[in-house]
C-alpha positions in Angstrom: 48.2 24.2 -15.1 48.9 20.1 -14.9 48.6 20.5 -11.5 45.6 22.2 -11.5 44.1 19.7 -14.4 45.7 16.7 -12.6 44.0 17.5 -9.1 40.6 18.5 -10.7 40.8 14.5 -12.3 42.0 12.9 -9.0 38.9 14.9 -6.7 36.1 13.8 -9.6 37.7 10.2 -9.9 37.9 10.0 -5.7 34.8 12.0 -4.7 32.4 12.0 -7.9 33.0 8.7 -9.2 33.3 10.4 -12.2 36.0 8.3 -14.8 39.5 10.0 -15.6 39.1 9.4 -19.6 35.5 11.1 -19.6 36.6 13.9 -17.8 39.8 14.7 -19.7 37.2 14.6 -22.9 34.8 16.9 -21.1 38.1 19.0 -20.4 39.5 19.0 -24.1 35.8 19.4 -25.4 35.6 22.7 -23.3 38.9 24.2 -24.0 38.2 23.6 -28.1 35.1 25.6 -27.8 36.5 28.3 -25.2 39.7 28.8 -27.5 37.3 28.8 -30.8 35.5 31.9 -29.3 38.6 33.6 -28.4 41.9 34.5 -30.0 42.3 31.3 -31.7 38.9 31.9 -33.6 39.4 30.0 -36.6 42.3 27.7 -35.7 41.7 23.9 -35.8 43.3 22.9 -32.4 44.3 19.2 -31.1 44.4 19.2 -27.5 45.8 16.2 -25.5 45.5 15.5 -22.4 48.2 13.0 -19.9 46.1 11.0 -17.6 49.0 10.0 -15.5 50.5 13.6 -14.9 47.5 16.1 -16.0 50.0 17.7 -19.0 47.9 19.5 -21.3 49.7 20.3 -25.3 48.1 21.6 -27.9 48.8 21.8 -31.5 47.3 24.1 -34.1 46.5 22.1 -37.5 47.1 23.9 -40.8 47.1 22.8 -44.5 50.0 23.0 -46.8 49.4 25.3 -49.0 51.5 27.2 -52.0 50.0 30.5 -51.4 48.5 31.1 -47.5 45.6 33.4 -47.6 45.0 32.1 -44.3 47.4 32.2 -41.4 45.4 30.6 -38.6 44.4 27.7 -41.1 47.3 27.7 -43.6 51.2 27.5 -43.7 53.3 28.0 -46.5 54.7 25.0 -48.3 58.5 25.9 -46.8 57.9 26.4 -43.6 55.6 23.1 -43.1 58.9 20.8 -44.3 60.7 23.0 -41.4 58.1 20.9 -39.0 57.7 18.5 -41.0 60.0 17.6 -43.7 57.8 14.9 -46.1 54.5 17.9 -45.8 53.6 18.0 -49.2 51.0 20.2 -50.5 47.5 19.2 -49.7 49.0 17.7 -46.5 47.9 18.7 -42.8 50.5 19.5 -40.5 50.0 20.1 -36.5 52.4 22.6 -34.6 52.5 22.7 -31.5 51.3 25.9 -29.2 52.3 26.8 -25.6 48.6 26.0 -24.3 48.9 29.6 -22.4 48.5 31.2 -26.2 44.9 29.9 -25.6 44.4 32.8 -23.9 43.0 34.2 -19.9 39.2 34.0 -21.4 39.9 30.6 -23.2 40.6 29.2 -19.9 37.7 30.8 -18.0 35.2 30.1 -20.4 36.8 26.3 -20.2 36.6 26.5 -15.9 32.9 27.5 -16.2 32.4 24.6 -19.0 33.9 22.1 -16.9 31.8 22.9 -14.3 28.7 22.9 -16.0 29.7 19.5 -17.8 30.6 18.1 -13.7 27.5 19.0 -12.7 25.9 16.9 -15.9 27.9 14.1 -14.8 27.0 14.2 -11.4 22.9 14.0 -12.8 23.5 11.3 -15.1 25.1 8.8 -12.1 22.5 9.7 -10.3 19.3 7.3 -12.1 22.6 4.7 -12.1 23.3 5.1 -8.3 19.4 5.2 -7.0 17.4 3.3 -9.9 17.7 -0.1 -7.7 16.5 2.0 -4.8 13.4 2.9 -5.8 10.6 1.9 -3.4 12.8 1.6 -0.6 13.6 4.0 2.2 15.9 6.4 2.3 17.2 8.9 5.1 18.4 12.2 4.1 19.1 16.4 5.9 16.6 18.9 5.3 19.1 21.5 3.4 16.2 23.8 2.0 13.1 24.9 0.8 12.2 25.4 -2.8 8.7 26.9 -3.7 6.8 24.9 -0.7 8.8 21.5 -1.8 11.9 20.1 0.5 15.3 19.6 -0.5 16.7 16.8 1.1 20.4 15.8 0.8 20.9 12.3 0.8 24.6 11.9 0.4 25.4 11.5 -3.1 22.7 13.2 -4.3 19.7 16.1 -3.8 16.4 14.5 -3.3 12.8 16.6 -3.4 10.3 15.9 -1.4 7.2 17.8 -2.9 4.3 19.1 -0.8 1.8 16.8 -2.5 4.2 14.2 -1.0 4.2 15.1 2.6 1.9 14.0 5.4 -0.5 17.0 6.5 0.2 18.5 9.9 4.1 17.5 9.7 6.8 19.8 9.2 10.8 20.0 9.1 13.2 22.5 10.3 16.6 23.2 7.9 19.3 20.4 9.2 16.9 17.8 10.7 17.4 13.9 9.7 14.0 12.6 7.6 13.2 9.2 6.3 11.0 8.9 3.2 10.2 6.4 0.7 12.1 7.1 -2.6 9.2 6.6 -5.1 10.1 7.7 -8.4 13.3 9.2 -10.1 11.7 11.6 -12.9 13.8 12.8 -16.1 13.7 16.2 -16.8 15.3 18.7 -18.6 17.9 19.7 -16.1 18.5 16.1 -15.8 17.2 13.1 -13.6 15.1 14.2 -10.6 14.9 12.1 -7.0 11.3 12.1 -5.9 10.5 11.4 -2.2 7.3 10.5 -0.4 6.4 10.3 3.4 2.5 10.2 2.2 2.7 7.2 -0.2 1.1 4.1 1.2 4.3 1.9 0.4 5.9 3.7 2.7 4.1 2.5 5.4 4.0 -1.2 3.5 8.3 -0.6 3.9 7.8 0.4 7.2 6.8 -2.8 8.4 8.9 -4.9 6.0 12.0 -3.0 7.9 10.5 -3.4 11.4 8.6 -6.7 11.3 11.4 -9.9 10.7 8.7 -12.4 10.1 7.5 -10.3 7.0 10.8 -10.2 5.9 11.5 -13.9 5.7 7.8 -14.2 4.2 6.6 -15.8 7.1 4.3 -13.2 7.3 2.8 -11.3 4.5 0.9 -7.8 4.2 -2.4 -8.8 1.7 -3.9 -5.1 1.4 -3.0 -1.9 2.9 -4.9 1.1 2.2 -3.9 4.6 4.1 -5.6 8.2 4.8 -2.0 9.6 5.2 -1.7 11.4 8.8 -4.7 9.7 10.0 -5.1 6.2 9.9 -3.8 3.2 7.7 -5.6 -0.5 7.5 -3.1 -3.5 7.3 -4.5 -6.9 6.7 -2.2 -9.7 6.9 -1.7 -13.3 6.9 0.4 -16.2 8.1 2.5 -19.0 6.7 2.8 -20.6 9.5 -0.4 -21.7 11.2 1.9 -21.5 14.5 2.9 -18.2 13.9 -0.1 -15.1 14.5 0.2 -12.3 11.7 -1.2 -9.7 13.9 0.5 -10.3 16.8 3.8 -10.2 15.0 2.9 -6.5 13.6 1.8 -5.6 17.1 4.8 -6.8 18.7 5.5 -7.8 22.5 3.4 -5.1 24.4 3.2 -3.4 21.1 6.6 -2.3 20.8 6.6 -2.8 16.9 3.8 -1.1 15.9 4.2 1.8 18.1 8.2 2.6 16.6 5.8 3.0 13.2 3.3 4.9 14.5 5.8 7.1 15.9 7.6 7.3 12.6 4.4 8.4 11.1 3.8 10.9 13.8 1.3 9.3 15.4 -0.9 7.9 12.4 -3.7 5.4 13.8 -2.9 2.2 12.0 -5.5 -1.1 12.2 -3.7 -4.5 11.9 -6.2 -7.2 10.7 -6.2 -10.7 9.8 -6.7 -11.4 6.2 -9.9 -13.3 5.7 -10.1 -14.3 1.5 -14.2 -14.1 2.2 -15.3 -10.8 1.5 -17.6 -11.1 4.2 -15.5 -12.6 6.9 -13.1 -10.0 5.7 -16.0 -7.4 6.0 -16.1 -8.8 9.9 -12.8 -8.4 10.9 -12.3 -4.8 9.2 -15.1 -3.1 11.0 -14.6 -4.7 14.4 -16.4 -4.0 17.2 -18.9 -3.5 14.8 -21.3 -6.0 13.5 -22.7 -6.1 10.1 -26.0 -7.9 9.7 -28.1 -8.7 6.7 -25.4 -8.8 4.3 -26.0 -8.5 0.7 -23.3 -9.4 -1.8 -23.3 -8.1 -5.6 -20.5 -10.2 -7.3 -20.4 -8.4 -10.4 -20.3 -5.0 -9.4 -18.3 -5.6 -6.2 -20.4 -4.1 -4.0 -21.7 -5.1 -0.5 -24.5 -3.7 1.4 -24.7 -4.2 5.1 -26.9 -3.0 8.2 -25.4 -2.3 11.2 -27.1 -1.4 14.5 -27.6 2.4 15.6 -24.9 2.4 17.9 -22.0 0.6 15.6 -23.4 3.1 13.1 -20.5 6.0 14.0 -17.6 3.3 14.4 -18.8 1.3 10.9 -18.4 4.7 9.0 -16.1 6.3 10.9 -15.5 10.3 11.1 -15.8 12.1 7.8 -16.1 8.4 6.6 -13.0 7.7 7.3 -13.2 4.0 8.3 -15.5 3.3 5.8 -13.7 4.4 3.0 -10.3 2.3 3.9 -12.2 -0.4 4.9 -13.7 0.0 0.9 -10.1 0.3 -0.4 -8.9 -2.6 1.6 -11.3 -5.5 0.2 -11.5 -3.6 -3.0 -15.5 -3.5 -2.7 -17.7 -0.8 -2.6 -19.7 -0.7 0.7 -23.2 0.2 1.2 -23.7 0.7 4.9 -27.4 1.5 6.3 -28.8 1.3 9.8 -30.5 -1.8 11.2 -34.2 -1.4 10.8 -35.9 -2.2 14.4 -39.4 -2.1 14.6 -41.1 -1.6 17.9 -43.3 -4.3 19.3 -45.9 -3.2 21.2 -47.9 -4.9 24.2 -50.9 -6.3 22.4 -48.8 -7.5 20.2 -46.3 -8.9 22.9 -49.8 -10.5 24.3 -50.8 -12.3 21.2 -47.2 -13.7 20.7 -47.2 -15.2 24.4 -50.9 -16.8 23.9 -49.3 -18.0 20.7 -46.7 -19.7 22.4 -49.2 -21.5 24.9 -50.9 -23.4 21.5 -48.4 -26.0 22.0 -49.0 -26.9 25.2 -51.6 -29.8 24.4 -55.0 -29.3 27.2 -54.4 -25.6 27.7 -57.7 -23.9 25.7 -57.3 -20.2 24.0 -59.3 -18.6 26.5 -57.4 -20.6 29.5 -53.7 -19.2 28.0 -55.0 -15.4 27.5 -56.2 -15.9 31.2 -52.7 -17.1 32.2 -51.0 -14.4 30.5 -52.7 -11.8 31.3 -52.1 -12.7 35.0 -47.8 -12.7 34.4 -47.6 -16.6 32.8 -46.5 -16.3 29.7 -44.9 -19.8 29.1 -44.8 -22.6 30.8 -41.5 -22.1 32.4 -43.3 -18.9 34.6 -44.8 -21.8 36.5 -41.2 -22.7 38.5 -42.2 -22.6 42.3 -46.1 -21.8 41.5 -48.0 -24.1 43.8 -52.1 -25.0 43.8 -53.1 -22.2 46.0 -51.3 -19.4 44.1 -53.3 -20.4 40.9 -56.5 -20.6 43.3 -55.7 -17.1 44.3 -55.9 -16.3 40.8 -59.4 -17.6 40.4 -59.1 -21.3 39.8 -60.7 -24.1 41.6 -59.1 -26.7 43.5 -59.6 -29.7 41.2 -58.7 -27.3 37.8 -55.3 -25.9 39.5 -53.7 -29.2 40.2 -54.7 -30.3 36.6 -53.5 -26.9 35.4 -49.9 -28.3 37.3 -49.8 -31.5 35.6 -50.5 -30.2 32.1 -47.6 -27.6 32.7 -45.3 -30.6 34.6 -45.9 -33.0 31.9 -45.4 -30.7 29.0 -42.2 -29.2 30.5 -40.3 -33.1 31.5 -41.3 -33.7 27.6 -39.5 -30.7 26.6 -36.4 -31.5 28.4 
């Protein structure tokens, strides 16, 4: 049986990290309860334990009494100075017991307490091992499936990976490698509970931390993310270095960096802007190719609105809103978008506003510009290369054409 103790405390010291001295108390703990429930009901035992060799003694402790009404509690005045020759009445003596007296159940009621009190070991290092890891990245085996959720072996430890936590569309065979973002460590009442996330937008955030080096040495720093998991994520970042482009740093050399994430991700779109602290330059670079016109801020309820023309309409809003809504959670305004209003201008009206234009050319009358424009000059530049006899052709005479010419020459050397 020392062997057997001693090798249990040598594989939990080496393998668990579980400390000799608290397992041999677990071990004494359990074999005092085991032996209480079995033959040795009623005995008060002292069990020890050698850490060195894995010996195990016991000793039963009974009272010196003159008259035993007890045997498993009691011993008899004379045969306590036989073990112990000061006892005196009153006194507690301990004598020892081969530990096999403990009996067959004692000891498997003990195994299945050790067990249980390895496993409770094994939780409680487990918030010491991984509580500096949280919101980092882990990589773990897929082992098995527990009511929709993944169980994921990380090494030292059983990590689940709920289905709230997991990116729709993606799935995992039993055995394949997965990298997640460890984002919480919950305490329940089987003990301290590894929480995983491939959905979590600081997972992508991580991502690029672990791919990108000049956001590692803060050369380069992610402002806002924001992230329809599965679909697309926004990224707006900025630069230290006025040498050094943030977006092109993401992106990579022919894109190499982004597109390891994107693959990580399983082919998530991701958007990688530059950080703009304007909310409307911001608003610019976050719905590019699209152009938002008439802008109107509200500072106190964060919210912009903004028009944008019929055809940037469907890339401003995106599908199901998509690009809308990250673009909102980005900035960290509400948006308001609306098509441009265009109003049709028709040809009267196109008329009037070319007559209008001929006011300021001084010796043209009203009635001479509405002639001109109703005959295809509608400004004064229309006159390049138009000679006398065109405008005589027109209905003009002689003498009024070349005057006509000079107004139009004059006016348009005064205007350069």
């Amino acid at each position: 049986m020392s062997h057997e103790i001693l090798s249990v405390l040598e594989y939990m010291e080496k393998e668990k990290g579980i400390p000799r001295d608290s397992m041999i108390q677990a071990i004494v703990t359990a074999i005092k309860g085991a032996a209480a429930k079995g033959v040795n009901a009623g005995q008060e035992l002292k069990i020890e334990i050698n850490p060195r060799t894995g010996a195990l003694k016991a000793w039963s402790l009974l009272e010196v009494v003159d008259s035993v009404s007890d045997n498993r509690s009691q011993i008899h005045i004379d045969k306590a100075r036989l073990i112990e020759p000061t006892a005196t009445i009153g006194s507690v003596i301990e004598r020892e017991i081969d530990p096999s007296a403990l009996g067959r159940i004692a000891a498997q009621t003990a195994h299945q307490a050790i067990v249980q009190r390895v496993r409770q070991f094994e939780k409680e290092r487990i918030y010491d091992d991984y509580k500096d890891t949280i919101g980092d990245i882990v990589t773990g085996t897929v082992r098995r499936r527990e009511r929709g959720d993944l169980v994921v072996d990380l090494g030292k430890a059983e990590a689940i990976l709920p289905q709230r936590e997991r990116v729709p569309g993606e799935d995992y065979e039993i055995g394949e490698r997965i990298r997640c973002l460890l984002s919480e460590i919950e305490v329940t009442a089987r003990g301290p509970e590894l929480i995983l996330s491939r959905a979590n937008v600081k997972f992508v955030r991580r991502l690029f931390e672990l791919e990108v080096t000049e956001i590692a040495d803060n050369t380069v720093t992610i402002e806002a993310i924001s992230r329809e998991p599965g679909y697309r994520s926004k990224i707006a970042v900025s630069s230290s270095d006025p040498k050094v482009d943030p977006v092109g740093a993401c992106v990579g050399a022919r894109g190499a960096r982004v597109k390891s994430i994107v693959r990580e991700l399983g082919g998530e779109k991701i958007d990688i802007i530059r950080y703009r602290a304007d909310p409307i330059e911001m608003l610019e670079e976050a719905i590019k190719p699209a152009i938002p016109r008439n802008v109107k801020m509200d500072q106190v309820g964060k919210k912009i609105y903004f028009e944008v023309s019929e055809e940037d309409l469907s890339i401003a809003i995106g599908r199901r809103g998509q690009n809308a809504r990250l673009t909102s959670r980005l900035m960290g305004w509400k948006l308001d978008i609306a098509k441009e209003q265009t109003h049709e201008v028709g040809f009267d009206a196109r008329v009037a506003e070319a007559i209008k234009g001929w006011n300021g050319v001084e010796g043209i009358s009203k009635e001479v510009a509405q002639f001109l424009v109703e005959n295809g000059f509608t400004s004064p530049e229309a006159f390049e290369g138009v000679g006398a006899n065109d405008l005589m052709n027109l209905g003009f005479k002689e003498q009024d054409a070349r005057t006509l010419l000079k107004i139009v020459q004059i006016h348009r050397q005064n205007q350069a």
